[in-house]
C-alpha positions, 0 to 999 in steps of 0.5 A: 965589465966588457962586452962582446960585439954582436951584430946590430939588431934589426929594428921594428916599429921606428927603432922602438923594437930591436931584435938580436938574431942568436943565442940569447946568452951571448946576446945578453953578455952584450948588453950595457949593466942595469940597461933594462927595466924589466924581463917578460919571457917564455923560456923553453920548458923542457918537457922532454926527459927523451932528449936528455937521455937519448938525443945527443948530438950525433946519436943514432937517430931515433926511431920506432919502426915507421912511424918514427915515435921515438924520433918525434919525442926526441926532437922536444915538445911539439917535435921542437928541437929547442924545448932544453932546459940549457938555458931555462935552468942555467945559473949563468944565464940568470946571473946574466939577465940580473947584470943587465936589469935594473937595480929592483927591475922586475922578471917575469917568467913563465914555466911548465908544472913538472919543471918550474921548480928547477927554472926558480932555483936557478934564478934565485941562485943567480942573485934575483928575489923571489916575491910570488908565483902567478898562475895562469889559468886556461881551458885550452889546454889537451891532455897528453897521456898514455893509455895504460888499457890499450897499451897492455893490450898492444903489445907484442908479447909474441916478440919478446922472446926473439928479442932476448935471444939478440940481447943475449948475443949482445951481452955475451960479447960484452962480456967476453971482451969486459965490457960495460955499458958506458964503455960504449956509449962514445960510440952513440952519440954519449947516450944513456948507459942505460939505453945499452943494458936495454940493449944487453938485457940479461934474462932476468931484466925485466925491459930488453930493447931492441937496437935500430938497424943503424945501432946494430951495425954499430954493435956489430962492428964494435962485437965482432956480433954474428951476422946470422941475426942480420935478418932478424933483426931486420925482421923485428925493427920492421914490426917496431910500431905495429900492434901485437896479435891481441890487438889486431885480431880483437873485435872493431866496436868503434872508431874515434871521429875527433879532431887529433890534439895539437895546434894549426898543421901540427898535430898528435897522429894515430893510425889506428883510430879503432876501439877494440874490445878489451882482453880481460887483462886490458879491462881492469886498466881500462880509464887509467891514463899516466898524465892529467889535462894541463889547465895552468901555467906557473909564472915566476915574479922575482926582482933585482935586490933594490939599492937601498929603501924601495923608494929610494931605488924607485926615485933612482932607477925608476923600478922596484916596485908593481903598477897595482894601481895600473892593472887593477881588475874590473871597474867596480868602485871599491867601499871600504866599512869602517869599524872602531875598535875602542870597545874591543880594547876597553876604551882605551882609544876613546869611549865607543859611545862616542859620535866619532865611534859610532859613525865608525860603526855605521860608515861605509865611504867610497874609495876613489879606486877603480878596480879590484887589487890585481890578484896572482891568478889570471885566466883566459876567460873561457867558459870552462875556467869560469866554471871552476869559480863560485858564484858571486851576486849570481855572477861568476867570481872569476870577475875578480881575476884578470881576464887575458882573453886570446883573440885571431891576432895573437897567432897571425896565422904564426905556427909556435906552440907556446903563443901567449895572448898579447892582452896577458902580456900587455898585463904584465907588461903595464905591470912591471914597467913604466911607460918608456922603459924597456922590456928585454925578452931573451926567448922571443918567439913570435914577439908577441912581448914586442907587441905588448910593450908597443902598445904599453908605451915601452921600447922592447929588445928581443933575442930569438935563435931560431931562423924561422921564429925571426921570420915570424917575429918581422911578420907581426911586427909588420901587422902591429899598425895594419887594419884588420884586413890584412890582419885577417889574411895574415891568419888566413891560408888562401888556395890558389886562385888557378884558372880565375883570370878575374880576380888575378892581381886584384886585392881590396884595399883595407879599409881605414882602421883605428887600432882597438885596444885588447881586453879591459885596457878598452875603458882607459879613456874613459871617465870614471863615470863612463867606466862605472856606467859600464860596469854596470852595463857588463854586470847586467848582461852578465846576470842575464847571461847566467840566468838564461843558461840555468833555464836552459838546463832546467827539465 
C-alpha cells in the first residue's frame, strides 16, 4: 500500500515518544502496515445530539438569549468543538487502525455509555475481534441533568402566544411560495429541517421556536417577511434565557452554596442559584431529573484476527495474547483445594478409598502465583465505588479488582475533561503490550498513553489535532523525569509576586528525586516474600480501617 508523507513527528523522551500534529486518520494512512502492537485510546464520545442537528459548518450561531446555552451545547461536551463521533464511529478509521496493528495486536478503547454501542460496531465491522468489554468504575463522576420541577415552573408561558403569531408569519410565506423546510436549510448552514418547522410552527404543533435575530433576517430576506415584527421579534430574543413570571414572582426559600460541576476553571454556570417555592403544577415533578449520575466507563478490548494458532502468531509478531500474569491484582498467595472425582464417576478413574483420592480430598497446596486473575472491572479506588462491594474477611471485596487510584500528576495542572489516570493506563499498557513494543494513540490528548508506556518500557506514537492539546502533551512530557517540585508547580497557579522585590527571580532547586512508581507496580521489586509480608501489612491496616468507622457509626 503506499503511504502519504506527513511532517516528521516531534520527539519526547529520547525518541521513545513521537507525536504527529494533525488528524489522526491522515496520520494513520502514514503508517507502515503491522507496525504497532497495540492501540490504547480515548476516542471523542460524542455525546452531543445538538452538533449533529444544529451545528453545522457555517450555521447560524447558536444562542439562548445572553446567557448563550444553546451556543455551549453546540460546541460539545464541555464546550468542546472536537467531542464528534466522525472518527469514534468511522468504519474507515478502524479499518486503518487494524492496517497498521499487528496481526493478534490488541485495541483498547475507551467510550461513553449512551454511544459505545456505535464505537463497537464500527470497529468490529472494520475487521477487528471483539473479546470483552471492561468497565471502569468511579466516584468522581457529577451528574448532568435537567430539572423537570424547575423547568415547568420557569417557563414563559406568557410568550408562547407572541411566538405563534411570528411562526405563523413564517409559515404563510412558506407556504405561499410552496415551500418546504428542507428547501431552505442550505441557507443555514444544512441544518436540521426540523429546526425550520419549529420555526414555521403551525397552531396545532406543539413546539414553535423562535429564530435568532440573525435567523430572522435570514428568513426576511429569503420571505419577503414583513418587517413590522422587527421589534418583536427583538423583544422576545432579549427574553430568551430569563424565567417566566411564576418563577420570579415565587417565594425565595433558599440559595444553593455548592460548588458548580465541572473541572479546573470549567465550569456548569447558573445565575439563578435560588430555591423558590413550588407552583402546584411544579410540585408533582419535584425529584424528577432526565440523566442518572455517571459511575463508569465502558472499554472496548477487541484484537486483530491472528495468523494462525495464537502461538504460532505469539512467536511471530510478538502479540496475540494479554499479560494476565503481569497485571494480576493484590499480592495474595493463590490456593487451590483439590478434590477426586472418582466417587462422583463410580470409580471409574480409581477407588476413592484410595491414599491418592483421599489426600485429593484433603489437599490444599499453594500455587506459586501472586495476585488475583485480572478481572474486566477496574476502578478508582475511592470510598464511594468501595461501598458498592460486599465485604469479604471484614475487608471490602473491591480488593479483588484493579485499583487505578488518580494522583496530582495526572493533570499537571492541564485543562481536558477526559484525563485518565496515568496508573489505568499504566494497567492496560502492561496488559496489552510487551516491553518494547509500541503503543499507537490516535486521540492523545494530554499524553497521558505516552506516560504509561514510558514507564511500561514501551515506545509511544501519539496523534492530536488540536493545537492547545499538543502543548499540553510537550508539557507532560517534559515533567515525565522531573522531581516532585516541579511537578508540584506545574499543577499550581501562582499569583503574581508584584511588589516582592525579595523573592524576584529567585526559585528553589528541586530537590534529588528517585521517580516512585504508581499504584500496585510500587511492589514489582519486591521478593515474594516482601510482597506477601506486605500484603499482610495492607490487610491489617485494612481491617482496622473498617473497624474504626463502624464504631465511628455506632449510637
Amino acid at each position: 500500500m503506499e503511504h502519504l508523507k506527513m511532517d516528521e513527528p516531534r520527539l519526547f523522551l529520547g525518541g521513545r515518544v513521537a507525536l504527529h500534529a494533525g488528524d489522526c486518520l491522515d496520520v494513520l494512512r502514514g503508517l507502515p502496515d503491522n507496525s504497532i502492537d497495540a492501540i490504547n485510546t480515548d476516542p471523542p464520545y460524542a455525546l452531543t445530539s445538538i452538533t449533529e442537528r444544529f451545528g453545522g459548518e457555517g450555521a447560524a450561531p447558536a444562542q439562548f438569549g445572553t446567557d448563550g446555552a444553546f451556543a455551549r451545547a453546540s460546541r460539545g461536551f464541555m464546550g468542546k468543538k472536537w467531542d464528534t463521533g466522525e472518527r469514534a464511529f468511522s468504519v474507515e478509521f478502524w479499518r486503518e487502525c487494524l492496517r497498521v496493528l499487528k496481526p493478534g495486536g490488541h485495541l483498547v478503547a475507551f467510550s461513553g455509555t449512551r454511544t459505545y454501542h456505535r464505537m463497537a460496531v464500527a470497529i468490529e465491522d472494520a475487521g477487528f475481534d471483539i473479546r470483552d468489554q471492561l468497565a471502569w468504575a468511579y466516584g468522581t463522576g457529577f451528574p448532568k441533568s435537567h430539572n423537570v420541577s424547575k423547568a415547568l415552573q420557569r417557563r414563559r408561558v406568557e410568550d408562547v402566544s407572541a411566538v405563534r403569531v411570528i411562526c405563523r408569519a413564517v409559515r404563510d410565506a412558506m407556504d405561499a411560495r410552496d415551500l418546504k423546510s428542507k428547501d431552505l436549510v442550505l441557507h443555514f448552514g444544512g441544518c436540521h429541517p426540523r429546526l425550520i418547522d419549529h420555526w414555521a410552527a403551525r397552531d396545532t404543533d406543539s413546539q414553535p421556536a423562535l429564530p435568532t435575530w440573525q435567523q430572522w433576517e435570514t428568513l426576511t430576506a429569503l420571505l419577503a417577511l414583513d418587517r413590522s415584527l422587527d421589534a418583536e421579534v427583538r423583544r422576545l430574543n432579549d427574553r430568551k434565557g430569563l424565567a417566566g413570571d411564576a418563577w420570579t414572582t415565587a417565594e425565595v426559600l433558599a440559595e444553593h452554596d455548592g460548588v458548580p460541576g465541572g473541572f479546573g476553571e470549567h465550569r456548569f454556570s447558573s445565575r439563578d442559584r435560588t430555591i423558590r417555592e413550588a407552583t402546584d403544577e411544579a410540585a408533582e415533578w419535584v425529584g424528577w431529573q432526565t440523566a442518572l449520575k455517571p459511575a463508569w466507563e465502558p472499554i472496548c478490548l477487541a484484537r486483530k484476527p491472528v495468523e494462525g494458532t495464537v502461538a504460532e502468531n505469539c512467536l511471530k509478531w510478538g502479540t496475540g495474547a494479554l499479560n494476565v500474569g503481569g497485571c494480576r491484582v493484590g499480592q495474595d498467595s493463590v490456593t487451590t483445594r483439590l478434590q477426586s472425582m472418582a466417587a462422583v464417576h463410580g470409580g471409574a478413574f480409581g477407588d476413592p478409598a484410595t491414599s491418592a483420592a483421599r489426600r485429593g480430598l484433603e489437599a490444599t497446596i499453594s500455587d506459586p502465583r501472586v495476585g488475583r486473575y485480572p478481572a474486566n472491572i477496574v476502578h478508582d479506588g475511592s470510598a464511594e465505588v468501595a461501598s458498592c462491594f460486599p465485604m469479604v474477611d471484614e475487608v471490602s471485596a473491591s480488593r479483588f479488582f484493579y485499583s487505578a487510584k488518580a494522583d496530582g500528576d495526572d493533570r499537571h495542572g492541564l485543562n481536558h475533561p477526559t484525563i485518565k489516570p496515568v496508573d489505568l493506563m499504566r494497567w492496560l499498557a502492561r496488559l496489552t503490550c510487551r516491553k518494547g513494543g509500541t503503543i499507537l494513540d490516535p486521540f492523545a490528548g494530554t499524553g497521558t498513553t505516552a506516560e504509561a508506556a514510558y514507564w511500561e518500557g514501551c515506545n509511544a506514537v501519539l496523534v492530536e489535532r488540536e493545537e492547545e492539546y499538543q502543548a499540553a502533551i510537550a508539557i507532560r512530557m517534559g515533567l515525565v523525569l522531573a522531581g516532585p517540585d516541579e511537578k508540584k508547580r506545574a499543577r499550581t497557579k501562582l499569583a503574581a509576586a508584584e511588589g516582592l522585590p525579595l523573592f524576584g527571580g529567585v526559585e528553589a532547586e528541586p530537590a534529588p528525586f528517585a521517580r516512585g512508581v504508581l499504584g500496585g507496580f510500587a511492589d514489582d521489586a519486591l521478593t515474594a516474600q516482601e510482597r506477601g509480608k506486605a500484603a499482610t501489612a495492607r490487610k491489617a491496616r485494612a481491617r482496622a480501617n473498617d473497624k474504626s468507622q463502624s464504631g465511628a457509626a455506632q449510637p
